[in-house]
C-alpha atoms as one frame of an Amber mdcrd trajectory, in Angstrom:
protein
  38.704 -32.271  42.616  38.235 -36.011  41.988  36.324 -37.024  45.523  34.777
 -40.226  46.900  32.923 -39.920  50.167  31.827 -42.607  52.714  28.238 -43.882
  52.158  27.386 -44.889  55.599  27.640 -41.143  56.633  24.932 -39.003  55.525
  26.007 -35.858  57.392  29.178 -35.745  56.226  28.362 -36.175  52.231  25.846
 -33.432  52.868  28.233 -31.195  54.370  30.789 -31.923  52.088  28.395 -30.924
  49.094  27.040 -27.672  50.757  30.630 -26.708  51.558  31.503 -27.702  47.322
  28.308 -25.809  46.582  29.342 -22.655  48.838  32.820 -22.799  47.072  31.312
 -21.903  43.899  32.490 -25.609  42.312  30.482 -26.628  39.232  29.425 -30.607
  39.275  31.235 -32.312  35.854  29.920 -35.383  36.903  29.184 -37.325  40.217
  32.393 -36.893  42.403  33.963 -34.585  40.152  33.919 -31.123  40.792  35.566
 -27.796  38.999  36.673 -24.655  40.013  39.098 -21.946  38.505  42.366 -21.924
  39.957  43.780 -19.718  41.746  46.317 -19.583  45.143  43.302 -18.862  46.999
  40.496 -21.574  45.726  42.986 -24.033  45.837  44.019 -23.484  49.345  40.641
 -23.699  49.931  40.130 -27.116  48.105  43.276 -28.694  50.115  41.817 -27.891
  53.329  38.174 -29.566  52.170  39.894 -32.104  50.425  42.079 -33.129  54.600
  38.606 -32.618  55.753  37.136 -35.145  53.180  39.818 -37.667  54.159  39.569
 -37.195  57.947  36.261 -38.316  57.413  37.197 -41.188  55.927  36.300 -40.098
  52.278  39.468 -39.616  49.637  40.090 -36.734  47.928  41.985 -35.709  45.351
  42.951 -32.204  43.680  44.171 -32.056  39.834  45.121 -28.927  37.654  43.775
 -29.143  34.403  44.135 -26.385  31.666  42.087 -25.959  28.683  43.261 -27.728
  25.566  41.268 -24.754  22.998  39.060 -22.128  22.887  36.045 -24.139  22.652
  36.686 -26.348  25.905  37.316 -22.757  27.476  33.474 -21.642  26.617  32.583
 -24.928  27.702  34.375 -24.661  30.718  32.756 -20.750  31.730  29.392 -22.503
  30.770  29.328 -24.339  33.936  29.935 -21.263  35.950  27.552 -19.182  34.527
  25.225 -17.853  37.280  22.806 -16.305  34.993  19.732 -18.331  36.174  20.890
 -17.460  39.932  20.930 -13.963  38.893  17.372 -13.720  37.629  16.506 -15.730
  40.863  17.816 -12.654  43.155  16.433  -9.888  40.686  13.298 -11.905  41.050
  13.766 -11.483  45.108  14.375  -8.226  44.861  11.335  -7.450  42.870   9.349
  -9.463  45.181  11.061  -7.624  48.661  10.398  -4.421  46.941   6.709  -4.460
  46.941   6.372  -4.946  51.083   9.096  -2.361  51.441   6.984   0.379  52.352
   4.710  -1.905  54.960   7.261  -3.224  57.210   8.844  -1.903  59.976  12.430
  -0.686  60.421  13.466  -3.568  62.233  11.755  -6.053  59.598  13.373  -4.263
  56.949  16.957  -4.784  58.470  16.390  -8.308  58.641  15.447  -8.286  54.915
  18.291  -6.512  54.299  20.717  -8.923  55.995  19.030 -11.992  54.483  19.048
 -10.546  50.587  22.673  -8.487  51.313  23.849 -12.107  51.780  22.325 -13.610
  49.024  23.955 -10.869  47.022  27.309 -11.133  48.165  27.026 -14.766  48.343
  26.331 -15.123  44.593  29.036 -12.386  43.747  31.810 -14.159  45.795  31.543
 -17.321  43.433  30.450 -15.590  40.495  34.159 -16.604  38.660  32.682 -15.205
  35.239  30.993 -11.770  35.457  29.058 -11.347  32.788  25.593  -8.896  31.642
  23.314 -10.695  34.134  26.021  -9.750  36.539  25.773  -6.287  35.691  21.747
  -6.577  36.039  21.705  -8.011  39.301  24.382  -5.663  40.868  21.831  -2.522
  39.297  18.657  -4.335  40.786  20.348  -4.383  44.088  21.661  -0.773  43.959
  17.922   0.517  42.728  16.465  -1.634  46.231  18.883  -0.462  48.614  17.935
   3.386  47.171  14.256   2.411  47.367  15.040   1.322  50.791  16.995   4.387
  51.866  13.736   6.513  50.527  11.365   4.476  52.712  13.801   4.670  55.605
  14.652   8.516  55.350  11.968   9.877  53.226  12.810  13.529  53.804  16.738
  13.386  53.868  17.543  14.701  49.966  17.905  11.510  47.320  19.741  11.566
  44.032  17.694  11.377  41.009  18.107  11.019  37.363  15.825  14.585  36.074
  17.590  17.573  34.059  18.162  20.264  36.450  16.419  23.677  35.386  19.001
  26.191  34.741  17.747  29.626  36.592  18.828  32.927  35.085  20.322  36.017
  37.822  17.240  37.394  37.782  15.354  34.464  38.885  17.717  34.057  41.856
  16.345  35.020  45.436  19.007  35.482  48.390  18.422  34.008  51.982  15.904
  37.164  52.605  13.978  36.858  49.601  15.709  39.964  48.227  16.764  39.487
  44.367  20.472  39.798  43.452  21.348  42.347  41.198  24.881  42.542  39.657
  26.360  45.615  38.823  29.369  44.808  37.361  31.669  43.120  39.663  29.525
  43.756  42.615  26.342  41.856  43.440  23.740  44.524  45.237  20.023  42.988
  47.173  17.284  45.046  46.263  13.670  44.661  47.703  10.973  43.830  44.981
């Protein structure tokens, strides 16, 4: 999107840039702005881009394909939301140390507010890549360390080897131990 917006309103070019920003566009340079096409983004960019010119700005949308491999990799470079990644893992590490101080209702409010930075990062992250993969197993290991906080005696999954008991260590509901006897399973006291 090729984009010239009017200088004697502020507002607007601020809006205009958050709402770019939100979109998940990458700056090329001042006024030009990329994105990845696709039916949806560029629906998107035509309804920003009657916006831009009701506000007396012009605005102008352009497909572009790669011309090689290399302009490709160039091209993902922009996107890559590695640094905003580490940002949020950094959050999370942060949030995770007051988990166990706040209340419930402070820690649904936390929730909300880092749930949206998640999904906010994920929804214009157009190039998954390892610090994707990071970030999405930060947030999963927060969310269980918030479920243990919240519920500390409902049962949690864990990652342990599971001791393997033998018949005769088995007790029934009475405390009885279960013998087998062939095909039939008798309780005996002791």
């Amino acid at each position: 999107m090729f984009l010239r917006l009017p200088t004697e309103n502020a507002t607007a070019r601020m809006r205009f840039w958050r709402a770019l920003k939100a979109k998940g566009c990458a700056v090329l340079r001042d006024g030009i702005y990329v994105l990845p096409h696709s039916p949806e983004r560029e629906a998107m960019l035509r309804e920003l881009a009657t916006a831009i010119g009701e506000s007396g700005g012009t605005a102008h949308l352009l497909r572009a394909p790669n011309l090689d491999l290399t302009q490709e990799q160039e091209f993902r470079r922009l996107f890559d939301r590695s640094d905003d990644y580490a940002e949020l893992i950094r959050s999370l590490a942060e949030a995770r140390k007051s988990v166990t101080s706040q209340s419930e209702a402070e820690l649904a409010r936390l929730l909300r507010r880092l749930r949206k930075e998640y999904e906010t990062l994920v929804a214009i992250d157009n190039f998954p890549n390892e610090a994707t993969t990071r970030a999405e197993a930060a947030w999963q290991d927060f969310m269980a360390h918030v479920d243990t906080v919240l519920s500390p005696g409902d049962p949690h999954s864990s990652e342990r080897v599971i001791r393997v008991l033998s018949r005769a260590d088995y007790r029934g509901p009475h405390g009885r131990r279960a013998v087998a006897c062939g095909s039939i399973a008798w309780r005996v006291h002791g």
